[in-house]
C-alpha positions in Angstrom: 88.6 114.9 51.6 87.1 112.0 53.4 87.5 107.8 52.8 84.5 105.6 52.4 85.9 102.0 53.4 82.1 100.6 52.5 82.6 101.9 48.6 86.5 102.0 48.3 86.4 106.0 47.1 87.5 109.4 48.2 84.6 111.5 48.6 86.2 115.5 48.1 84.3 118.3 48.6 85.7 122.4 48.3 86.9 123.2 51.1 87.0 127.1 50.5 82.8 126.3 50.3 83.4 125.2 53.9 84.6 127.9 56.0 82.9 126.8 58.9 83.3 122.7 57.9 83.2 122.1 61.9 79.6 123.0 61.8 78.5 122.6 57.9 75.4 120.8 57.5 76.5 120.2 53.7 79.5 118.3 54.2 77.8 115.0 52.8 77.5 113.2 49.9 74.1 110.4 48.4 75.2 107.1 47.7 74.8 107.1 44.4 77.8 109.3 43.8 79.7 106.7 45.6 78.0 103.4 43.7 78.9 105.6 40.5 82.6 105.9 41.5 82.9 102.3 42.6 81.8 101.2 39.2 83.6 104.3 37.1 86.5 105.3 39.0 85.2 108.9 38.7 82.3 110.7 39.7 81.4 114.7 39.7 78.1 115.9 41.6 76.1 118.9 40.2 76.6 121.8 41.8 75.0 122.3 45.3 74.5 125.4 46.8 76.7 126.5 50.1 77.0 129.4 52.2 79.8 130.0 50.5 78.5 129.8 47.0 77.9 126.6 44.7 80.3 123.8 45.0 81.3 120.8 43.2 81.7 117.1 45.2 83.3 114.5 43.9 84.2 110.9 44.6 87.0 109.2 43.0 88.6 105.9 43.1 92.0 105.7 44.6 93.8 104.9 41.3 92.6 108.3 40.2 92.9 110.3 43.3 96.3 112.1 42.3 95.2 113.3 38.6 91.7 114.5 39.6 93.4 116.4 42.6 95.9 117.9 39.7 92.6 118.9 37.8 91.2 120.5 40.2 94.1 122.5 41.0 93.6 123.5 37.5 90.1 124.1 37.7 90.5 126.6 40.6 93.8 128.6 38.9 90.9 129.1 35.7 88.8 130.3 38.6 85.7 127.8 37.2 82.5 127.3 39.5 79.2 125.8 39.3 78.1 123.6 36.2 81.2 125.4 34.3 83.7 123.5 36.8 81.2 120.3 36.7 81.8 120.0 33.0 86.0 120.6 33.3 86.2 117.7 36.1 83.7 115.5 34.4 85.8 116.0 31.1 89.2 114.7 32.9 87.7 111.4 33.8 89.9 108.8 32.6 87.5 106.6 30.3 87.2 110.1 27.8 90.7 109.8 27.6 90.6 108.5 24.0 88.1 111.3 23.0 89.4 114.9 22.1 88.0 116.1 25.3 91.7 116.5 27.0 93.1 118.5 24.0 90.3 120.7 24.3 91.0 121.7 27.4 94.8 121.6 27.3 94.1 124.3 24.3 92.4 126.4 26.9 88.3 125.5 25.0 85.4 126.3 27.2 83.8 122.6 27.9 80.1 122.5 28.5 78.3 120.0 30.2 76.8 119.4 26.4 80.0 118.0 25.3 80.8 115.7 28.2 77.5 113.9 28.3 77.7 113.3 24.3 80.9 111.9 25.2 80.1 109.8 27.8 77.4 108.6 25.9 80.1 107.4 23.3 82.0 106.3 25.9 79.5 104.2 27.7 78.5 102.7 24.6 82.2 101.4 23.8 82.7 100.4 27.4 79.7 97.8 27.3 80.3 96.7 23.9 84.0 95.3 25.5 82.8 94.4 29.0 80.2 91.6 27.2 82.9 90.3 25.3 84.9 90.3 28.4 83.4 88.7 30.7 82.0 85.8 28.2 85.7 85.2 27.6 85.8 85.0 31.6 83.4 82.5 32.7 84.4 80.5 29.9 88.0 80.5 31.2 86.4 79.3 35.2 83.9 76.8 33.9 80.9 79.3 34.8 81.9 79.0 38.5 82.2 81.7 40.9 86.4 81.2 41.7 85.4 81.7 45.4 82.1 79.9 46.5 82.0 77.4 43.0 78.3 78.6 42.4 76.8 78.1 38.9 73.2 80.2 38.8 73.3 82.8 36.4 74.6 85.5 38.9 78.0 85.5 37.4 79.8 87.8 36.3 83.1 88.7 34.6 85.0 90.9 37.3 88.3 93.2 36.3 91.0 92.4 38.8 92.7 95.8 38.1 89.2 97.9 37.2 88.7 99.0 34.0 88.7 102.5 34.8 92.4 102.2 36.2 95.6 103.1 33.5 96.7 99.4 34.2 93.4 98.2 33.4 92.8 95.7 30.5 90.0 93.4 28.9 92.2 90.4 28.9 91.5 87.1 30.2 94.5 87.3 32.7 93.0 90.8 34.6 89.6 88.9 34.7 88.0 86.6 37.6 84.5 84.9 37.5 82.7 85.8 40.5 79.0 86.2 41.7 77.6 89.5 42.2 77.7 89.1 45.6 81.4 88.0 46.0 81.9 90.8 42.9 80.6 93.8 45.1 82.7 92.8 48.0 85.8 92.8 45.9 85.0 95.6 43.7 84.7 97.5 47.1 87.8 96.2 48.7 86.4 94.6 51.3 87.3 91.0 50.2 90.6 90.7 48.4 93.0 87.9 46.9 96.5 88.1 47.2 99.4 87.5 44.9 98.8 83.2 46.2 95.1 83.6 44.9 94.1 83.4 48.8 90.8 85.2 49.7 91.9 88.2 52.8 89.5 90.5 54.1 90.3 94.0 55.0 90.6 94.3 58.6 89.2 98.1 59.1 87.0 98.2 56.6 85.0 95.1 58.8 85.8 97.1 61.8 83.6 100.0 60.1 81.0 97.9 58.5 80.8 96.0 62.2 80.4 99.7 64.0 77.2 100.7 61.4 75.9 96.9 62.2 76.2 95.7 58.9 78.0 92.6 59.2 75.2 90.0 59.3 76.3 87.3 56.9 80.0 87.7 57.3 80.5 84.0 57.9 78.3 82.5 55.3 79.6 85.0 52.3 83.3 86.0 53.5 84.2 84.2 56.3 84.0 80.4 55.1 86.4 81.2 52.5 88.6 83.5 54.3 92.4 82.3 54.3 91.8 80.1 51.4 93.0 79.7 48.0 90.2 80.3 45.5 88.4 77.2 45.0 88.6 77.9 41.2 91.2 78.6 38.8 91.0 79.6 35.0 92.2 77.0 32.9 95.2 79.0 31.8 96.5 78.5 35.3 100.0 77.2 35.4 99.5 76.4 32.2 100.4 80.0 30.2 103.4 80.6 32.1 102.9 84.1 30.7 98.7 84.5 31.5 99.3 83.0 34.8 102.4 86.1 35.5 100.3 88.4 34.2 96.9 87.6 36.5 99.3 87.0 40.1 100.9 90.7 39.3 97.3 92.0 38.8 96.5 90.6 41.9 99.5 91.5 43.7 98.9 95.6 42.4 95.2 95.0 43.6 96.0 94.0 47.1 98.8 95.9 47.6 96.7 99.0 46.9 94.1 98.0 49.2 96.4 97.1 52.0 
């Protein structure tokens, strides 16, 4: 199991499909699974062939680390391989949780990839239907303003504070910031985060490593301006909802104390 500090995932591969992992060429993973586990929390690879047989990567979101580690416990004491253990970890990803997938499973049901892409389908389709709703809700709440660099285009977003994907998650105004997509990468990433205070901090190693690849042109102009600063915009609830304004600061606080 490896970290990527430029995504914010675990990236696990099998390791009994590594024998030789000092020298394995195949001990890597594309981007996309990473982008994918950013955004969902959860991502499973299709099987790859090995020396050792076909093997299943995954990447996974910290929040979710622990359960996919029990499933794949799980998937090894059913002895499942290839697309058969591709379907059993995507099944276990937390967004199908309200689909009969899980029962399935606990009953002991073969899962095939057929079933877990009709219910992602279902799932995806629910997930967007809330997230425009959501974020409409948001930007109304911050004027349309980025709450870090006050920008108005149309690259705003509606950002989860605690991501969707995660138990604690939740569509309400109080787990939501306004954000560009810029400043919404960075923090979806946890490379920029905002304490308990609502002050912007930056994660010290993950710059470290983004410095090392040579990737930290614009640090100043996007991060570092606004570094050690309170955001410079608030939703109107604010200090207002004595409850909403709880609710968001212990979102933040879980965020950043995750990340640091």
């Amino acid at each position: 199991m490896g970290y990527s500090p430029l995504f914010g995932v675990f990236v696990i591969w099998e390791a009994a499909r590594h024998k030789d992992a000092a020298y394995s060429k195949n001990i890597q993973v594309k981007a996309d699974l990473l982008e994918e586990a950013t955004q969902d929390g959860w991502a499973i690879d299709a099987p790859r062939r090995t020396g050792h047989g076909l093997e299943v990567r995954a990447a996974i979101h910290p929040s979710h680390l622990h359960r996919f580690l029990k499933l794949s416990i799980d998937a090894d004491a059913r002895d499942l391989t290839g697309s058969d253990r591709q379907a059993f970890l995507m099944a276990g990803a937390p967004d199908l949780d309200h689909l009969d997938l899980a029962s399935r499973i606990a009953a002991g049901e073969p899962i095939g990839l057929h079933d877990v892409e009709r219910a992602r389908v279902e799932a995806t389709g629910t997930r967007l239907k809330r997230a425009m709703g959501f974020s409409k809700r948001v930007l109304d709440q911050f004027g349309h303003r980025c709450a870090i660099c006050q920008i108005q285009l149309s690259i705003l977003e509606g950002a989860h504070i605690i991501p969707v994907h995660d138990p604690k998650g939740s569509d309400e105004v109080w787990n939501g910031l306004a954000l560009c997509r810029n400043h919404h990468c960075l923090f979806d990433r946890r490379i920029l985060l905002i304490d308990s205070k609502t002050i912007v901090r930056a994660d010290e190693e993950t710059l470290a490593v983004v410095k090392d690849t040579g990737r930290l042109g614009g640090y100043q102009q996007i991060i570092g301006i606004y570094r050690d600063k309170v955001l410079q915009c608030l939703p109107k609830f604010f200090d207002r909802d004595d409850t909403l304004t709880r609710q968001m600061t212990q979102a933040l606080k879980f965020t950043y104390d995750q990340a640091s």
